[in-house]
MDAnalysis code that builds the backbone (N, CA, C; Angstrom):
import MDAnalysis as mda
import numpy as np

u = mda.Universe.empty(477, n_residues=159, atom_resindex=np.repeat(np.arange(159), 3), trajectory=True)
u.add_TopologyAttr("name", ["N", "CA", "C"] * 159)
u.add_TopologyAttr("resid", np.arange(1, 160))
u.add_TopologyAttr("resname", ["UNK", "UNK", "UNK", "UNK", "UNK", "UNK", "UNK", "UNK", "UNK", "UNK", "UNK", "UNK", "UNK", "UNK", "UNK", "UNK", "UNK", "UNK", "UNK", "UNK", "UNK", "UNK", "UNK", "UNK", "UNK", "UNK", "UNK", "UNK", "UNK", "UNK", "UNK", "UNK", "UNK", "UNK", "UNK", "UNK", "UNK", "UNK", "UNK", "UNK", "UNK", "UNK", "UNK", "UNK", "UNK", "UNK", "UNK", "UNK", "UNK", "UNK", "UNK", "UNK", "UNK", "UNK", "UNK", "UNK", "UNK", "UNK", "UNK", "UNK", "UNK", "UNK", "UNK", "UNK", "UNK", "UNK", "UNK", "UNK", "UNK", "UNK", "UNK", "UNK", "UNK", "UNK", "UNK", "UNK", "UNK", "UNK", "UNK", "UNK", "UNK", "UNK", "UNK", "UNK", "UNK", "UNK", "UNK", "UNK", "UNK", "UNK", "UNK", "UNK", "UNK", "UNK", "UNK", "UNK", "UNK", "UNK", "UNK", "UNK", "UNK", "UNK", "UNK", "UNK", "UNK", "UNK", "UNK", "UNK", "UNK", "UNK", "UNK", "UNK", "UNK", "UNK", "UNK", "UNK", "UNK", "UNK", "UNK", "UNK", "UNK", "UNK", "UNK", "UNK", "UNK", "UNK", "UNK", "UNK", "UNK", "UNK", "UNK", "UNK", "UNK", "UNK", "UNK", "UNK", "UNK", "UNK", "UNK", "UNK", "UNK", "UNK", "UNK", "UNK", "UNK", "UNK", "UNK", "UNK", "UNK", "UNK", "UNK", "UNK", "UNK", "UNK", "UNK", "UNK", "UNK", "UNK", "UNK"])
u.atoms.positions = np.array([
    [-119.757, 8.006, -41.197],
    [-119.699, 8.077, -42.649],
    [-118.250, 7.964, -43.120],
    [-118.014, 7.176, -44.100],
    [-116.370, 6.891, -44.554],
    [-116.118, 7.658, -45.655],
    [-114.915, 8.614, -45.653],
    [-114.517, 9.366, -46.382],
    [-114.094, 8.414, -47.533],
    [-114.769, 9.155, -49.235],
    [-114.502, 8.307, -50.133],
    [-112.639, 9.175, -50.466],
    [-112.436, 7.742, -50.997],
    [-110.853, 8.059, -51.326],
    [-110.995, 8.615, -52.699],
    [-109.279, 9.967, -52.967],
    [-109.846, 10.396, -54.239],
    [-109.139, 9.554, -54.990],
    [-109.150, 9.430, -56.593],
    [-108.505, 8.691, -57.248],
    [-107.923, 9.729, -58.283],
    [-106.305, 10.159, -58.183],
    [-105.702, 11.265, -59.342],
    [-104.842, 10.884, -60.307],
    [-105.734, 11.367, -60.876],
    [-104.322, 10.829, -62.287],
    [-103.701, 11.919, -62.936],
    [-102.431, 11.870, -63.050],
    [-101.557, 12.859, -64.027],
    [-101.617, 12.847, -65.382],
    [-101.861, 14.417, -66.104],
    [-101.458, 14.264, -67.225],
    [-100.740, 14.683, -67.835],
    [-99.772, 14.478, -68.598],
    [-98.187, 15.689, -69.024],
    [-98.131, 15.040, -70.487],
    [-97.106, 15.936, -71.002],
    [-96.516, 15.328, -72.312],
    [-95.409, 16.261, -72.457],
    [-94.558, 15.245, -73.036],
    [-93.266, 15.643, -73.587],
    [-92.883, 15.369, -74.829],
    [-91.474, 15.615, -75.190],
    [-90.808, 15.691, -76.127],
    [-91.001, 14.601, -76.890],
    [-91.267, 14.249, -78.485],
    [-91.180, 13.206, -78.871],
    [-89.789, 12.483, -79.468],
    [-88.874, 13.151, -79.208],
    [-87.540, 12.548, -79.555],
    [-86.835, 11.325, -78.536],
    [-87.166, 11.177, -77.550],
    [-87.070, 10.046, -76.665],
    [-85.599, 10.114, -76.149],
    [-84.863, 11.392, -76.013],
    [-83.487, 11.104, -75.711],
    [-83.762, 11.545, -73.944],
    [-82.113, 10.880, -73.677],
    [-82.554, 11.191, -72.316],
    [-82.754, 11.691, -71.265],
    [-82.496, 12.972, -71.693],
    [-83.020, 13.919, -71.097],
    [-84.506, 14.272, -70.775],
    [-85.101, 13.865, -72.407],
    [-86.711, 13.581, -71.584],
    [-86.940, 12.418, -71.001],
    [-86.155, 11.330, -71.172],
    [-86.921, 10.643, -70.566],
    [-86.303, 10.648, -68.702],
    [-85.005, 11.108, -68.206],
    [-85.201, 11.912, -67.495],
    [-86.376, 12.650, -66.856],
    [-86.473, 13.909, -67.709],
    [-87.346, 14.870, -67.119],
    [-88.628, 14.322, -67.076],
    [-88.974, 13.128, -67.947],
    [-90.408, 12.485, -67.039],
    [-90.114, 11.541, -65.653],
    [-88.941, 11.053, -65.760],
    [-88.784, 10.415, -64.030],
    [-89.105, 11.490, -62.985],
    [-88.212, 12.579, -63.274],
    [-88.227, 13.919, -62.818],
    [-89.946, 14.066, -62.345],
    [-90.439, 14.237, -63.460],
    [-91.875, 14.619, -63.177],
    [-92.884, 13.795, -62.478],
    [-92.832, 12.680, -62.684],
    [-93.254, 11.483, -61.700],
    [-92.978, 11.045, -60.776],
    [-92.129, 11.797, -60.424],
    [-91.663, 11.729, -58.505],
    [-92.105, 12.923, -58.109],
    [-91.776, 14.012, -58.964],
    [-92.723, 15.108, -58.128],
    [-93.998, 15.111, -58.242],
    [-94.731, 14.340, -59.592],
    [-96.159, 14.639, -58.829],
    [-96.483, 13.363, -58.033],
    [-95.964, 12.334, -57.719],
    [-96.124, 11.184, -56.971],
    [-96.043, 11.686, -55.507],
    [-95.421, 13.072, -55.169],
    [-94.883, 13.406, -53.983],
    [-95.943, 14.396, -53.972],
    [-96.409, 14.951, -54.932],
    [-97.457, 16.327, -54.721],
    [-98.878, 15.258, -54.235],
    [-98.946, 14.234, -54.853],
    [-100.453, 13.475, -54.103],
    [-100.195, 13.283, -52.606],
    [-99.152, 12.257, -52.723],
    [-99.140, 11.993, -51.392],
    [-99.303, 12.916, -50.141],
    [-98.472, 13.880, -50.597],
    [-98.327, 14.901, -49.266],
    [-99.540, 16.134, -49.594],
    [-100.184, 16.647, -50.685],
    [-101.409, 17.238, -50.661],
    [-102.821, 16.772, -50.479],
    [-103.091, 15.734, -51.112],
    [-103.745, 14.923, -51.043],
    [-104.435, 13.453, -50.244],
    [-103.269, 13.345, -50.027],
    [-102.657, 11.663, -49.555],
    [-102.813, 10.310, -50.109],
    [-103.028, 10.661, -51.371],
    [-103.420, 8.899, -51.719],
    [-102.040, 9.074, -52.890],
    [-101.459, 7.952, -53.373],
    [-100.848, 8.119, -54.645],
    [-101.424, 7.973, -55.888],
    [-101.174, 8.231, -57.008],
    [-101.913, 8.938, -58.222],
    [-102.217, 7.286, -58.763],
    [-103.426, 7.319, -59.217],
    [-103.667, 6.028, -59.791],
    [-103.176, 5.953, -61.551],
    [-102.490, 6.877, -62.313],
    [-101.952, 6.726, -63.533],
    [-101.300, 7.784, -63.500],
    [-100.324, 7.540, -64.788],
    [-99.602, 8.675, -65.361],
    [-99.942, 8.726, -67.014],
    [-100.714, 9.674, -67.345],
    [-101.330, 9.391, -68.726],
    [-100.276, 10.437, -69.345],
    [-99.143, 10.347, -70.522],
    [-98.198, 10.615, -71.038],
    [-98.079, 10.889, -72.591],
    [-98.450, 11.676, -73.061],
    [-98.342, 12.002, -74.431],
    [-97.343, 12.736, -75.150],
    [-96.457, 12.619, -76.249],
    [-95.506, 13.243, -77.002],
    [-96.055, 14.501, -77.466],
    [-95.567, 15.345, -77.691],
    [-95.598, 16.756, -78.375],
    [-96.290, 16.622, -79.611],
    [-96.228, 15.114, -80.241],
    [-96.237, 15.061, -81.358],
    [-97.695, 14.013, -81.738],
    [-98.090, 13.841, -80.843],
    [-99.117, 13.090, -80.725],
    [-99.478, 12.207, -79.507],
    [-100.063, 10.988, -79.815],
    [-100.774, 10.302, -78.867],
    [-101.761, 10.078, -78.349],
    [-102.425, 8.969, -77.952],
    [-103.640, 8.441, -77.581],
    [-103.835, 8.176, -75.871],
    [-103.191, 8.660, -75.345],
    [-102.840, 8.686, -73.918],
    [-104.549, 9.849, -73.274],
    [-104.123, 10.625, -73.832],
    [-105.101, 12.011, -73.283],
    [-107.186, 11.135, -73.411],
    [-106.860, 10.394, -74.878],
    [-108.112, 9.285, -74.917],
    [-108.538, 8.728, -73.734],
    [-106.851, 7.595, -73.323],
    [-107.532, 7.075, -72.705],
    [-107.829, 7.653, -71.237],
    [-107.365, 8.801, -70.856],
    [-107.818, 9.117, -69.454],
    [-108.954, 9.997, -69.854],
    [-109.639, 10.040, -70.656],
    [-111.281, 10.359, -70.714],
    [-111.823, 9.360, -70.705],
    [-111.279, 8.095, -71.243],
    [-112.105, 7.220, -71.560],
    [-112.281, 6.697, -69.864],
    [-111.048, 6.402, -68.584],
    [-110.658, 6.383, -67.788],
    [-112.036, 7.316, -66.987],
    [-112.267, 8.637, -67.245],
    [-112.715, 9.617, -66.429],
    [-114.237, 8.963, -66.940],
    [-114.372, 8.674, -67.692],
    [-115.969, 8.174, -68.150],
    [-116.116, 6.887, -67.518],
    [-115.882, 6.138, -67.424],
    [-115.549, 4.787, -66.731],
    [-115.553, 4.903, -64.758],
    [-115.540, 6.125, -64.974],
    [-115.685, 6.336, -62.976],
    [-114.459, 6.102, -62.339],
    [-113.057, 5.946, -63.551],
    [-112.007, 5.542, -62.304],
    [-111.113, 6.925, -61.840],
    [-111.776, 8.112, -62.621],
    [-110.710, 9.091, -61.728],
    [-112.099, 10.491, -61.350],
    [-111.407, 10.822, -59.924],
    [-112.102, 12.072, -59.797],
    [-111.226, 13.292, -60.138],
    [-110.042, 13.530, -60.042],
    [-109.284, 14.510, -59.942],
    [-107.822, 13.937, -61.436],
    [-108.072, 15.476, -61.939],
    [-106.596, 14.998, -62.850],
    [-105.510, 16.490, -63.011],
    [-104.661, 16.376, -62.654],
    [-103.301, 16.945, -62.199],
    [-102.572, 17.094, -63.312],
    [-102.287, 18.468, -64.178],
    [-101.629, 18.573, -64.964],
    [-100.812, 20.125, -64.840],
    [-100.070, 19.942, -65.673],
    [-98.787, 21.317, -65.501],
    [-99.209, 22.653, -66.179],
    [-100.055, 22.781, -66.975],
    [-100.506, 23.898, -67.026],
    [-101.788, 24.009, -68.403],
    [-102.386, 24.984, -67.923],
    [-103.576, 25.583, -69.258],
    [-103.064, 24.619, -70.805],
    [-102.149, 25.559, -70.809],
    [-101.243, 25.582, -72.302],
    [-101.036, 23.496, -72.515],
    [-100.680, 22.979, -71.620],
    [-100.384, 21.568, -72.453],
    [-102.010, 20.303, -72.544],
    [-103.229, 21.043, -71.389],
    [-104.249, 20.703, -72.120],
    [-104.629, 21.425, -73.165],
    [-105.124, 22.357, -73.458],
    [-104.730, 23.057, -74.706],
    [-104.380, 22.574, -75.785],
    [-103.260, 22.217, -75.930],
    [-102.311, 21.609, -76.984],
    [-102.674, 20.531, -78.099],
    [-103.585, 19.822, -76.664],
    [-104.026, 18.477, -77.263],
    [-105.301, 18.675, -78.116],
    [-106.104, 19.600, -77.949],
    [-107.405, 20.048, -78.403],
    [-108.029, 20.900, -78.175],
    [-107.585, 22.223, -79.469],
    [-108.534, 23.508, -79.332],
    [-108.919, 23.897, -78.524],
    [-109.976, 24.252, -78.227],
    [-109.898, 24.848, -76.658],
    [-110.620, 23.678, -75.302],
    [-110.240, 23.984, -74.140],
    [-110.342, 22.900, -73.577],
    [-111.606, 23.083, -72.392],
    [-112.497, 24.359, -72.712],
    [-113.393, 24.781, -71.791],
    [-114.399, 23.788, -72.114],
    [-114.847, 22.900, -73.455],
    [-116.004, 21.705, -73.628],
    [-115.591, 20.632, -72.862],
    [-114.226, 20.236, -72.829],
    [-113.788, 19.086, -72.041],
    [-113.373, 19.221, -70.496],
    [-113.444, 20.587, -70.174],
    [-113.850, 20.866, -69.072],
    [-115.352, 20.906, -68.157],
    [-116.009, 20.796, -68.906],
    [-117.439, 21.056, -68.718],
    [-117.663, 19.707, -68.591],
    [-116.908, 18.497, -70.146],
    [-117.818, 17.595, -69.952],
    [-117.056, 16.556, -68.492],
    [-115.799, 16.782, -68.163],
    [-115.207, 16.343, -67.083],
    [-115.801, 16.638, -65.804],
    [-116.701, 17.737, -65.357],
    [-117.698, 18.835, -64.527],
    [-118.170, 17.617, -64.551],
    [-119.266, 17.524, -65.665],
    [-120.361, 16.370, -65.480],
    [-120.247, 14.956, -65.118],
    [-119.181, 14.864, -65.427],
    [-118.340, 13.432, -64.943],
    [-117.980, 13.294, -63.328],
    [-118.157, 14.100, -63.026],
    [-117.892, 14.135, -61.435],
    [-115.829, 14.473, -61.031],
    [-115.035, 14.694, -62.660],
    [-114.099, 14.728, -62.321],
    [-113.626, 16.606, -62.789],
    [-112.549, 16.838, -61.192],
    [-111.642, 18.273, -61.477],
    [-110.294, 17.831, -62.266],
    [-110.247, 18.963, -62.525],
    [-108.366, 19.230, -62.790],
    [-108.247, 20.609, -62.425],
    [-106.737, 19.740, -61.954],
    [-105.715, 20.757, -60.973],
    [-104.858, 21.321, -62.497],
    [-104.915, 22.833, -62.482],
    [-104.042, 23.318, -63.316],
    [-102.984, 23.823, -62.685],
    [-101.503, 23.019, -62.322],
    [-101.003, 23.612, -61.345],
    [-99.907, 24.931, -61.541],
    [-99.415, 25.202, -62.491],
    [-98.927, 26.520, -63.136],
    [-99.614, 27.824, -62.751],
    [-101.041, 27.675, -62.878],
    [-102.094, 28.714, -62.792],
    [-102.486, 29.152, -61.270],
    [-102.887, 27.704, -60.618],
    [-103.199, 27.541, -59.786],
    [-104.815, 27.645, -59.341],
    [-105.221, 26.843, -60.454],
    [-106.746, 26.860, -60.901],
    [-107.247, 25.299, -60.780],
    [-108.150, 25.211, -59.509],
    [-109.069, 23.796, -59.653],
    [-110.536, 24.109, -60.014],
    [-110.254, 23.147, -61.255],
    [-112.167, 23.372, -61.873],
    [-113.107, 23.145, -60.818],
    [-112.688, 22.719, -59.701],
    [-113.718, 22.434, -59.092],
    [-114.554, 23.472, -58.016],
    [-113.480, 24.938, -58.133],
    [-114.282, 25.536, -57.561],
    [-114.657, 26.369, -58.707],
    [-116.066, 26.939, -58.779],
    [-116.793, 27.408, -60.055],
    [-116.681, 28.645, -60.064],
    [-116.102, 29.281, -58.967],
    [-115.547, 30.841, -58.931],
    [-113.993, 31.071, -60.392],
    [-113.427, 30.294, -60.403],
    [-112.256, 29.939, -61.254],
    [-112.999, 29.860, -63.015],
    [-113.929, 30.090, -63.321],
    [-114.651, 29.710, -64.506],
    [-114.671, 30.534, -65.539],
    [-114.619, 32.499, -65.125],
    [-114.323, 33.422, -65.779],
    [-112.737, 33.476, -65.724],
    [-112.154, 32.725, -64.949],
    [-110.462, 33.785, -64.939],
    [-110.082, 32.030, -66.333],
    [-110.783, 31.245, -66.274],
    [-110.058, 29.771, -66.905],
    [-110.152, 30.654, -68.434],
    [-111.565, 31.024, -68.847],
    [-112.083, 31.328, -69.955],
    [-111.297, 32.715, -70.715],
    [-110.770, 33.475, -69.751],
    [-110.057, 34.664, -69.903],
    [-108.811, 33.873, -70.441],
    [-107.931, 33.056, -69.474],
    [-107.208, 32.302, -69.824],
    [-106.909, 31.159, -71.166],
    [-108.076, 30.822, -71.419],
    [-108.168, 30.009, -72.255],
    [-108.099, 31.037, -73.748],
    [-108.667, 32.595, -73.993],
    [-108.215, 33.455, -74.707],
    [-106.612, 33.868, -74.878],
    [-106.512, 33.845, -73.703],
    [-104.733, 33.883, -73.768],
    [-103.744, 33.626, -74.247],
    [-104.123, 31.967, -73.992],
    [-103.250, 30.767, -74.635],
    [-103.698, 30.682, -75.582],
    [-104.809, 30.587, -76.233],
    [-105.241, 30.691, -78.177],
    [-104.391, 31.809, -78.280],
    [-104.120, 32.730, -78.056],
    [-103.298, 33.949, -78.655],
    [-102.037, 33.851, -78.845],
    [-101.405, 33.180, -77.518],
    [-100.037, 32.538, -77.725],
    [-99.588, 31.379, -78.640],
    [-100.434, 30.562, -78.380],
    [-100.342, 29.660, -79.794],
    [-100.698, 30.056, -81.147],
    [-101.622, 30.643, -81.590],
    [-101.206, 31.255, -82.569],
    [-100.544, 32.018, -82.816],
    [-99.323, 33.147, -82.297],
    [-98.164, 33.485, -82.667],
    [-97.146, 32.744, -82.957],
    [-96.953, 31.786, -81.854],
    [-95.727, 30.671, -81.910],
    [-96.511, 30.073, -83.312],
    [-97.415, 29.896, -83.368],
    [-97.356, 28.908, -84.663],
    [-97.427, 29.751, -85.996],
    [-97.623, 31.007, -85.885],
    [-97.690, 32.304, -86.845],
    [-95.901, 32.282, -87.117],
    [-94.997, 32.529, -86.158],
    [-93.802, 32.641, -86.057],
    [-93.143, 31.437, -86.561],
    [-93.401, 30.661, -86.300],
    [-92.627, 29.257, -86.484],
    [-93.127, 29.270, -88.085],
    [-94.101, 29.088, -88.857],
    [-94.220, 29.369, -90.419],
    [-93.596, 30.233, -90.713],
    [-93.367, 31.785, -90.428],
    [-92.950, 32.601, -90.676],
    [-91.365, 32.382, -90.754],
    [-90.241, 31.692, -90.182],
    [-89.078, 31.176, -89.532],
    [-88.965, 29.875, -91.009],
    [-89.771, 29.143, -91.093],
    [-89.851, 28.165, -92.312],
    [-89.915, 28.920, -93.758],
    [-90.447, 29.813, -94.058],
    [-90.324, 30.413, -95.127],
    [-89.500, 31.378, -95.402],
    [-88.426, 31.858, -94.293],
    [-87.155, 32.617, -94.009],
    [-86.270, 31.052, -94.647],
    [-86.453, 30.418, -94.039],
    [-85.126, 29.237, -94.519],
    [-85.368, 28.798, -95.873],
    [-86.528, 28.790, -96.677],
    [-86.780, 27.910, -97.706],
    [-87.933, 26.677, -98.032],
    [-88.187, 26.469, -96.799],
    [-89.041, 25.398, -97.242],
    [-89.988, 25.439, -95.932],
    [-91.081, 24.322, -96.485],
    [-92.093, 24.408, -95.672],
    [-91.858, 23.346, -94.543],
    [-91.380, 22.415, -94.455],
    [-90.751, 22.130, -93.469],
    [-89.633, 22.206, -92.497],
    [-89.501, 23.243, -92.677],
    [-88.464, 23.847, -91.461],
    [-87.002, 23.190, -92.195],
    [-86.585, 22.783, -93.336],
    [-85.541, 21.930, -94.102],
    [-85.096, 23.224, -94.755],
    [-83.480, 23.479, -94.839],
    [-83.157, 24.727, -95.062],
    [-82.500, 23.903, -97.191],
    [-82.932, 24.670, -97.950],
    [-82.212, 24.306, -98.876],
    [-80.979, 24.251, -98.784],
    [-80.629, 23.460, -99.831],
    [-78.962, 22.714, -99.964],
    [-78.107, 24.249, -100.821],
    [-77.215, 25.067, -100.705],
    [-76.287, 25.808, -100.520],
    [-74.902, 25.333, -101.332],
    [-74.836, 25.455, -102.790],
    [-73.966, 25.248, -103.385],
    [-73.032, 26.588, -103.751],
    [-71.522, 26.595, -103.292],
    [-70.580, 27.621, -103.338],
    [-69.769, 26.737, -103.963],
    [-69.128, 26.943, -105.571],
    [-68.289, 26.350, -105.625],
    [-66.774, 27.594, -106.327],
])
């Protein structure tokens, strides 16, 4: 019987300012997880699906990707940056289950694929809603200390 090969794809996102330091720290990140397949796994990652802080259609297409049968396994840096992308991420975990595809949460150190991990994800997934809504409680709170609702500090006339 021939062992089927897995097919992993990464998912991360960074900074949307494009200087180069991120774009750096994504070379950075794509050699280490290019090095985490190979040597955990052994195959190299068949994408790097890449989204800004600030948006993006990347996270689409590796569902659309995971629906399509081309990935079993997807490799990302933690709870918090699936999360990010959409409310909570225990439905798109489920519907990825049914898809025949895991993700590696590697921060946590949680693969959906073993179903023992399902109460500590969900505990988790309370967590990070809690943390994000402070940071985003705080960060309004920080905008209406300066003046405006976009984080734009009014103009300061001393004459």
């Amino acid at each position: 019987m021939e062992d089927k090969i897995m097919h992993i794809a990464i998912y991360t996102r960074v900074k949307a300012d494009g200087c180069d330091s991120q774009v750096n720290g994504l070379d950075l990140q794509k050699a280490y997880y290019y090095d985490m397949c190979k040597n955990r796994f052994g195959v190299e990652p068949i994408g790097f699906y890449v989204d800004s802080l600030s948006g993006g259609s990347e996270f689409q297409r590796l569902m659309d990707d995971c629906r399509a049968g081309r990935i079993d396994k997807i490799i990302t840096k933690s709870i918090y940056r699936f999360k990010q992308k959409f409310g909570g991420f225990m439905p798109v975990v489920d519907e990825l289950r049914r898809l025949g595809v895991s993700v590696l949460f590697e921060l946590e150190g949680l693969d959906t694929s073993i179903s023992d991990n399902d109460k500590f994800l969900q505990m988790l997934e309370s967590f990070v809603e809690a943390e994000s809504k402070m940071y985003s409680d705080n960060a309004r709170e920080c905008r209406k200390k300066r003046g405006g609702s976009h984080g734009k500090k009014s103009p300061v006339f001393r004459y």
